[in-house]
ZAMARGU-4260 file (C-alpha; in steps of 0.2 Angstrom, whole numbers, plus 5000, padded with zeros to 4 digits):
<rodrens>
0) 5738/6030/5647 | 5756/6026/5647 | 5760/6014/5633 | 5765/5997/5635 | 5785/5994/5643
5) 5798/5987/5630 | 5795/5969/5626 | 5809/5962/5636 | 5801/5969/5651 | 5786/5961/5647
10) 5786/5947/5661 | 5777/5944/5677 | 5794/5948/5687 | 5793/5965/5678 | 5776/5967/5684
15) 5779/5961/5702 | 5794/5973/5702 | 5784/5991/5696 | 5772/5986/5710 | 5784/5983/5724
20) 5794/5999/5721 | 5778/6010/5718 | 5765/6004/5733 | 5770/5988/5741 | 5760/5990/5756
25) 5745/5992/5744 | 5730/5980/5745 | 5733/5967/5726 | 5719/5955/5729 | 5704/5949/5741
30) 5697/5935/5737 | 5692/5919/5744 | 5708/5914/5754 | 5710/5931/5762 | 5717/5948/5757
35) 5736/5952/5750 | 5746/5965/5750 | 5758/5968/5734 | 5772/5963/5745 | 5762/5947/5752
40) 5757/5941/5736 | 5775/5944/5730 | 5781/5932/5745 | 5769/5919/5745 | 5772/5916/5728
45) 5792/5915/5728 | 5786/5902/5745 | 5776/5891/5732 | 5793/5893/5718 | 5802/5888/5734
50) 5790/5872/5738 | 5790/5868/5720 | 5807/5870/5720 | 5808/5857/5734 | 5796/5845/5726
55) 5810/5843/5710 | 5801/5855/5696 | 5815/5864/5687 | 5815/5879/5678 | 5804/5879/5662
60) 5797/5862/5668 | 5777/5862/5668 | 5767/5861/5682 | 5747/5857/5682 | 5733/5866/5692
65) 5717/5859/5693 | 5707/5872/5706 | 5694/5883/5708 | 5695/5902/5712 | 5705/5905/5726
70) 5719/5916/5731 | 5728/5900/5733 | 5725/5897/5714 | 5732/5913/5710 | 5748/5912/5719
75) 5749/5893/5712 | 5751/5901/5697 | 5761/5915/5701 | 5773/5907/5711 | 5778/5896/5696
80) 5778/5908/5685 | 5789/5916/5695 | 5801/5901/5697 | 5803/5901/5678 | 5791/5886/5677
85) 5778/5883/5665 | 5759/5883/5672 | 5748/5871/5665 | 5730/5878/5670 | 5718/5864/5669
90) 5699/5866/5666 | 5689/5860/5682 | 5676/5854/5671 | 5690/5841/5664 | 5689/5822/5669
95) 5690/5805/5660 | 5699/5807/5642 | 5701/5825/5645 | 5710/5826/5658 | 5721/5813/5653
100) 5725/5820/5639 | 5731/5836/5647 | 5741/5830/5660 | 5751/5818/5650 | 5752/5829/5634
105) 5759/5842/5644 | 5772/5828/5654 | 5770/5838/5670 | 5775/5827/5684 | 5766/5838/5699
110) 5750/5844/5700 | 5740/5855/5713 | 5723/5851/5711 | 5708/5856/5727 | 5704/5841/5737
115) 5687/5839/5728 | 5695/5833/5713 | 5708/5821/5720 | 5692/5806/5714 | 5694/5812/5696
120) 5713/5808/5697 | 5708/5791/5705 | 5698/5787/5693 | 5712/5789/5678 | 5728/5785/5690
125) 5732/5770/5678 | 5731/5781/5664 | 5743/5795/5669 | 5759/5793/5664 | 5768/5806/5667
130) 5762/5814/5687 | 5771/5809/5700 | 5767/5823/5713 | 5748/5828/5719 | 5749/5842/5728
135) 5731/5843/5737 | 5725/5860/5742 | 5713/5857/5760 | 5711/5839/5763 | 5725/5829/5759
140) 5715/5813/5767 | 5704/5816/5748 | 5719/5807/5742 | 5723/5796/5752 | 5718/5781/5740
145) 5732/5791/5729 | 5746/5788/5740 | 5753/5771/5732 | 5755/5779/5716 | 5759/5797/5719
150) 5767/5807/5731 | 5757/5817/5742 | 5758/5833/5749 | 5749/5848/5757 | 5747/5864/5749
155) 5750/5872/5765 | 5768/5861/5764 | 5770/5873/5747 | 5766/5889/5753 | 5776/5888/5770
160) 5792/5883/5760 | 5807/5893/5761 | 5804/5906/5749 | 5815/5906/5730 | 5825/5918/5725
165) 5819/5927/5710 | 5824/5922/5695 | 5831/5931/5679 | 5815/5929/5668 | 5818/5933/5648
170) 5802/5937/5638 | 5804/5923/5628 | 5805/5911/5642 | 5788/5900/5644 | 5775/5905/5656
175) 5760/5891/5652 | 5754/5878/5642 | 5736/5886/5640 | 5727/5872/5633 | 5714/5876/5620
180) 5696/5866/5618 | 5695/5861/5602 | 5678/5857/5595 | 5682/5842/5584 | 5698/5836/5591
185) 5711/5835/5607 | 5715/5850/5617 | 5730/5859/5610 | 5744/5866/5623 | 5749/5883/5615
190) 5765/5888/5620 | 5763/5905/5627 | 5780/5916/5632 | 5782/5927/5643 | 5778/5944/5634
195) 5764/5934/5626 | 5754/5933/5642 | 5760/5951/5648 | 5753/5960/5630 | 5738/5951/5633
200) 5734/5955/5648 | 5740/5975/5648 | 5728/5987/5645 | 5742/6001/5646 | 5739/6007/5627
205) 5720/6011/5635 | 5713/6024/5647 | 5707/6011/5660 | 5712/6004/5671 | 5723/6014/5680
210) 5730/6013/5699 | 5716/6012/5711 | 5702/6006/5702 | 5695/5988/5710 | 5694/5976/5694
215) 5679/5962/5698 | 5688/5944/5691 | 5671/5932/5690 | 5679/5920/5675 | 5688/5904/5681
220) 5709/5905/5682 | 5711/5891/5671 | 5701/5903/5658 | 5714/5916/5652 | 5702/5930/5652
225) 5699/5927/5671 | 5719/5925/5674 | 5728/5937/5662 | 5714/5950/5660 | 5708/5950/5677
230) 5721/5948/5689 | 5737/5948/5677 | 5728/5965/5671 | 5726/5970/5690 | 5743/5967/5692
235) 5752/5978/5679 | 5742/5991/5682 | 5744/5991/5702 | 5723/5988/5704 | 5715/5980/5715
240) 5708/5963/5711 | 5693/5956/5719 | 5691/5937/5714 | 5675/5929/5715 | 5671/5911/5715
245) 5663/5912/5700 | 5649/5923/5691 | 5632/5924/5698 | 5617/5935/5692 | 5611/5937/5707
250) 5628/5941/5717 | 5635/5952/5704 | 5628/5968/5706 | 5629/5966/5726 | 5646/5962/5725
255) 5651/5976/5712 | 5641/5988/5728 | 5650/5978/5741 | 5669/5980/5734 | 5668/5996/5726
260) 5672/5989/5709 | 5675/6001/5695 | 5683/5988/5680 | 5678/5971/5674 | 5680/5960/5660
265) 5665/5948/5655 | 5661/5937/5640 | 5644/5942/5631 | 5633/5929/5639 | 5636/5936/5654
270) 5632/5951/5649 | 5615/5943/5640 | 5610/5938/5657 | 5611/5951/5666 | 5601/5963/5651
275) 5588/5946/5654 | 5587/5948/5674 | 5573/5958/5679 | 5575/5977/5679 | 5575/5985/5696
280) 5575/6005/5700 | 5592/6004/5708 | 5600/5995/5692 | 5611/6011/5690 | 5615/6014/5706
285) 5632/6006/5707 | 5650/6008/5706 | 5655/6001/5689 | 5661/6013/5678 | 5671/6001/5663
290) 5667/5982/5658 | 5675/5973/5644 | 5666/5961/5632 | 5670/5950/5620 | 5659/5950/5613
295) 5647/5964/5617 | 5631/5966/5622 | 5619/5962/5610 | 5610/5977/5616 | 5627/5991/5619
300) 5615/6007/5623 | 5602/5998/5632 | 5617/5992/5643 | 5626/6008/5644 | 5609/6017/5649
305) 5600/6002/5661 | 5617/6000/5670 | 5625/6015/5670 | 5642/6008/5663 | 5654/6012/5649
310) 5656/5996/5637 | 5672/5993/5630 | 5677/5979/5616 | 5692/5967/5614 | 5695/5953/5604
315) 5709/5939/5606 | 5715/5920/5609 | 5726/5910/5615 | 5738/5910/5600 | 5739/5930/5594
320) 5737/5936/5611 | 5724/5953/5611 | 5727/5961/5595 | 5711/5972/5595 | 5702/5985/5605
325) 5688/5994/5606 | 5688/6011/5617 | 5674/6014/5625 | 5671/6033/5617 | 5671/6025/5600
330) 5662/6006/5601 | 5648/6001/5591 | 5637/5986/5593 | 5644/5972/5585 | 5661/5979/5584
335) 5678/5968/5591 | 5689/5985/5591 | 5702/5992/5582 | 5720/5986/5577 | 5732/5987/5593
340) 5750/5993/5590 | 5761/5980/5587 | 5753/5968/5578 | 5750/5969/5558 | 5732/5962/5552
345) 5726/5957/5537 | 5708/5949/5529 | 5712/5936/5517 | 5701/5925/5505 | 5703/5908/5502
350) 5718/5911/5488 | 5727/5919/5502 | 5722/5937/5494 | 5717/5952/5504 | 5699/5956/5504
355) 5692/5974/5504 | 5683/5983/5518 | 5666/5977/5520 | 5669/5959/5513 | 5673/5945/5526
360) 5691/5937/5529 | 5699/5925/5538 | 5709/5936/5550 | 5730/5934/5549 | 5739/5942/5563
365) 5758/5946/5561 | 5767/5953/5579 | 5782/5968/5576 | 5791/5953/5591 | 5786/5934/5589
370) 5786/5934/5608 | 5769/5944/5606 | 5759/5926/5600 | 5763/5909/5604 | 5778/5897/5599
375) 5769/5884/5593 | 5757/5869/5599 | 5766/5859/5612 | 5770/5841/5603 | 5760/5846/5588
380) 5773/5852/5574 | 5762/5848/5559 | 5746/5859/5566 | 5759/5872/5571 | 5766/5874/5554
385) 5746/5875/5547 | 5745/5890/5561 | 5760/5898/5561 | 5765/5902/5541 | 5780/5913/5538
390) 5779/5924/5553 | 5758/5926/5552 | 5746/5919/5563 | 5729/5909/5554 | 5717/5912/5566
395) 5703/5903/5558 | 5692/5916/5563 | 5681/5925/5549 | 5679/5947/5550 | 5676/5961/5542
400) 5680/5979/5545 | 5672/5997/5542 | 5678/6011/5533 | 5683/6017/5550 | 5693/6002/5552
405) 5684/5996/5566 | 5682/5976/5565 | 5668/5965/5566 | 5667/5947/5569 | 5657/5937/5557
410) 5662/5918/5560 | 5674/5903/5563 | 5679/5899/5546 | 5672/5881/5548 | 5655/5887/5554
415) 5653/5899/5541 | 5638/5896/5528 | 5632/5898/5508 | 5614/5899/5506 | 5605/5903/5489
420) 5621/5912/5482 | 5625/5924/5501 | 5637/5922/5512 | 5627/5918/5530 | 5638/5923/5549
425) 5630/5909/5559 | 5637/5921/5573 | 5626/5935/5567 | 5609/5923/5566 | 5613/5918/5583
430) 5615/5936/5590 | 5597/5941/5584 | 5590/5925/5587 | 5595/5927/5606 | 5586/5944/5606
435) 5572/5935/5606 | 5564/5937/5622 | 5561/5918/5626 | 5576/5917/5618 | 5591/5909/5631
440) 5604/5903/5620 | 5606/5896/5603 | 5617/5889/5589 | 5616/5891/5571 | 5622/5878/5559
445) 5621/5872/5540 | 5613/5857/5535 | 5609/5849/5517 | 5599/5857/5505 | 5589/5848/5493
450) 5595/5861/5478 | 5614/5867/5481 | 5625/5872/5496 | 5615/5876/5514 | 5599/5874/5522
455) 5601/5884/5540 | 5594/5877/5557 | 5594/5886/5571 | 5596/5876/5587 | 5586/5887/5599
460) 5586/5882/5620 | 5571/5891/5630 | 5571/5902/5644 | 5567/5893/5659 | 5547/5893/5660
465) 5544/5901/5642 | 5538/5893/5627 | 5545/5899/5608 | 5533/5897/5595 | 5543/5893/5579
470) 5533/5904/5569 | 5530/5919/5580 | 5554/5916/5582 | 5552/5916/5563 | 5540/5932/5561
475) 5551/5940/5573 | 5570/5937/5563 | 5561/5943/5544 | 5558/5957/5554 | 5576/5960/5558
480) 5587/5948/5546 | 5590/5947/5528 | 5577/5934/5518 | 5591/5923/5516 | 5599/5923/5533
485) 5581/5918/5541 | 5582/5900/5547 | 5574/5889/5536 | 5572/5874/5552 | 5570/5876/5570
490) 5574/5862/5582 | 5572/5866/5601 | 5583/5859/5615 | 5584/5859/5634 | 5604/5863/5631
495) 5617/5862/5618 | 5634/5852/5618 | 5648/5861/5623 | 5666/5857/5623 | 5671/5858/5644
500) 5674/5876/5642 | 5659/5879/5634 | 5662/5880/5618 | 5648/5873/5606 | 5649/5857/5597
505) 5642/5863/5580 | 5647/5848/5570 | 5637/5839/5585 | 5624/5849/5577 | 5626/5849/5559
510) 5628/5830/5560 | 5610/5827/5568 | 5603/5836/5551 | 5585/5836/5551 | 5574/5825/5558
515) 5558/5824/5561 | 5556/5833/5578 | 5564/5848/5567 | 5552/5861/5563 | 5552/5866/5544
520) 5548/5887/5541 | 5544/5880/5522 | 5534/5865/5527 | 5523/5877/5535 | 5522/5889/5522
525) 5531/5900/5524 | 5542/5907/5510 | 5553/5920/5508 | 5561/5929/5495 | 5571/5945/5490
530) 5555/5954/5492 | 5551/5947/5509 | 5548/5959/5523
</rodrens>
């Protein structure tokens, strides 16, 4: 544990840089697209800066990506963050409105998209007013159909280029539009610099990882859990990154044997399905020594113990960057982490006023550099001065902390809830809800009351082949919730809406209230009150 490097040396050059002088010839990434070496991945990226170049893009000019996982997705991205341009990751679940939006609020004029979504950019050519470039990765006949309105060109073209040279990047220069999915409104492109993305990604105030250790990357590139704290992480600290297609229960514990991987990073469903999967003798015979969630399991010791791996916790976004963490010798279930260096936290109320340890907050995040969180929301002045309020962060996000100063997350600030005089965490309803073991997900949301403020309706999908008994769910949460946090109505669903990166639509939710498919705990007679069980 070294400590992070100043924060102008806080870039992907920077990074490239420590790792070509240290061990060039050292393996970075395997993935689908081959294997590189530091010094191959260093080249084939300044080739794609060259064919970029080439194509038009100038420095600081955004480009788009719109692929899958591939090591031709990585150096996409590298390679134009390495030419001082501004990548605009693109969510591969994006089509219609959505990835209209994108590409035109972010005026990039070249995209490099996989030839399986050159039909999705047919199908809203007319709309698109700013591409002029497709640059098609596999078969460029996919956009064929493309070729009177846009230029069209091979990714090979890109990659053969005459390499750039590299270019002087300043921390505070861009390095992406990462678009966020909001879930009442248009994506928003923050602005992330330079030493933003680097902070975020380093784990160089922590023990792991270190040189050596194999770092498994399951979550998608566009994701920037699956680009900065996988292989931007792998990176810096002169890992090796094995990138998957995606994650799969049934691949992950093969390939974690497979690859050797020691580190990887996961969000909390992941995790969930994995706890869910049948256990097998062999569960803890395998390499995996560290993985990161956010959040945790809902079950850390039943993890740690079934799987033989230390849990570690981290909590960020877009905007602030990573400002907590959770070492693994310390972390509790529930917990995000503690404060990171560099960054000055606070838990305010609604006045603005600072709450005290235990009560819940909306979290304001303060960097020591403002290169540490993002400049603003691209073409969105009025929702960047609601964000970003002299020199803090809003981050809409609702926590508490311990006397130990470890914090935990309660709620969005919109999805919190007031029922009979208590504050509810929808988040924390849903965690015990989905420990239910017929239980697959589930979303927590307030709806009317007939006296004042909330009724609560828990919005509960199934297992696949299992059956949930609305009174048998509600006997098991008295058993483990507050009277008042128990769900008063239970409606059951196949799936839930999510935003494209999977984000739930709550006021989706909250504006179907309750019908008359919706199961009602009082209608059925059961009551509770402070003396409930």
């Amino acid at each position: 544990m070294t400590g992070l490097p100043p924060v102008g040396d806080r870039t992907l050059r920077g990074a490239y840089d420590r790792a070509l002088a240290e061990m060039p010839d050292a393996t970075a990434q395997i993935g689908p697209g081959g294997r590189y070496t530091f010094a191959e991945s260093h080249e084939r990226s300044l080739r794609v800066a060259g064919g970029l170049t080439a194509l038009g893009v100038a420095r600081q000019d955004p480009v788009a990506l719109l692929m899958d996982n591939s090591l031709d997705a990585v150096h996409a991205w590298t390679g134009t963050s390495l030419g001082g341009m501004v990548e605009v990751p693109v969510n591969s679940a994006y089509k219609g409105s959505f990835l209209t939006h994108v590409l035109n609020d972010s005026g990039a004029a070249v995209l490099v998209c996989d030839d399986t979504y050159a039909e999705r950019i047919a199908q809203v050519a007319g709309d698109l007013t700013a591409l002029r470039t497709l640059v098609v990765r596999g078969d460029t006949a996919a956009a064929d159909n493309l070729r009177d309105r846009f230029r069209v060109v091979g990714l090979d073209e890109v990659t053969t280029a005459e390499p750039a040279a590299p270019q002087a990047i300043d921390a505070a220069d861009l390095m992406a539009y990462m678009y966020t999915s909001g879930t009442t409104g248009l994506s928003k492109g923050v602005l992330i610099p330079h030493a933003h993305a680097y902070t975020y990604a380093s784990r160089e105030d922590q023990a792991r990882p270190v040189a050596g250790d194999r770092i498994l990357v399951t979550l998608p590139l566009f994701h920037l859990a699956g680009q900065w704290y996988g292989v931007y992480q792998s990176l810096i600290h002169r890992a090796v990154c094995v990138l998957e297609p995606g994650f799969s229960v049934s691949r992950f514990w093969p390939t974690v044997r497979e690859h050797g991987i020691t580190v990887t990073v996961m969000l909390g469903a992941m995790a969930e399905l994995l706890q869910q999967a049948e256990p097998r003798p062999d569960d803890a015979d395998n390499s995996l020594e560290l993985a990161v969630m956010a959040p945790l399991a809902s079950d850390v010791d039943g993890f740690r113990a079934r799987f033989g791996v230390d849990l570690a916790a981290v909590y960020g976004m877009s905007e602030i960057g990573a400002v907590l963490n959770g070492p693994p010798e310390t972390v509790v279930g529930g917990e995000c982490g503690f404060a990171r260096d560099g960054f000055e936290l606070r838990l305010v109320d609604d006045g603005g006023r600072d709450v005290e340890p235990g009560q819940v907050g909306e979290l304001w995040v303060r960097p020591e550099d403002p290169r540490l969180v993002m400049g603003g929301y691209h073409n969105l002045p009025e929702k960047t001065a609601e964000t970003l309020v002299d020199g803090w962060v809003r981050t809409g996000d609702a926590f508490r902390t311990d006397a130990q100063g470890r914090y935990f997350f309660s709620d969005r600030m919109k999805d919190a809830l007031r029922r009979r005089g208590e504050n509810v965490s929808s988040f924390e309803v849903e965690r015990v809800v989905n420990e239910h073991p017929d239980v697959y997900e589930s979303a927590v949301v307030a709806v009317p009351s007939e006296l004042t403020e909330d009724e609560i309706k828990a919005v509960v999908v199934p297992r696949d082949g299992r059956d949930v008994d609305p009174e048998e769910l509600t006997r098991f949460l008295v058993d483990r919730l507050p009277y008042f946090m128990v769900p008063r109505y239970v409606e059951f669903a196949t799936e839930l809406p999510k935003t494209p990166t999977q984000k739930i639509h709550k006021h989706v939710l909250r504006q179907s209230g309750v019908d008359s498919g919706v199961w009602d705990r009082e209608a059925a007679g059961i009551v509770l009150r402070r003396s409930s069980r």
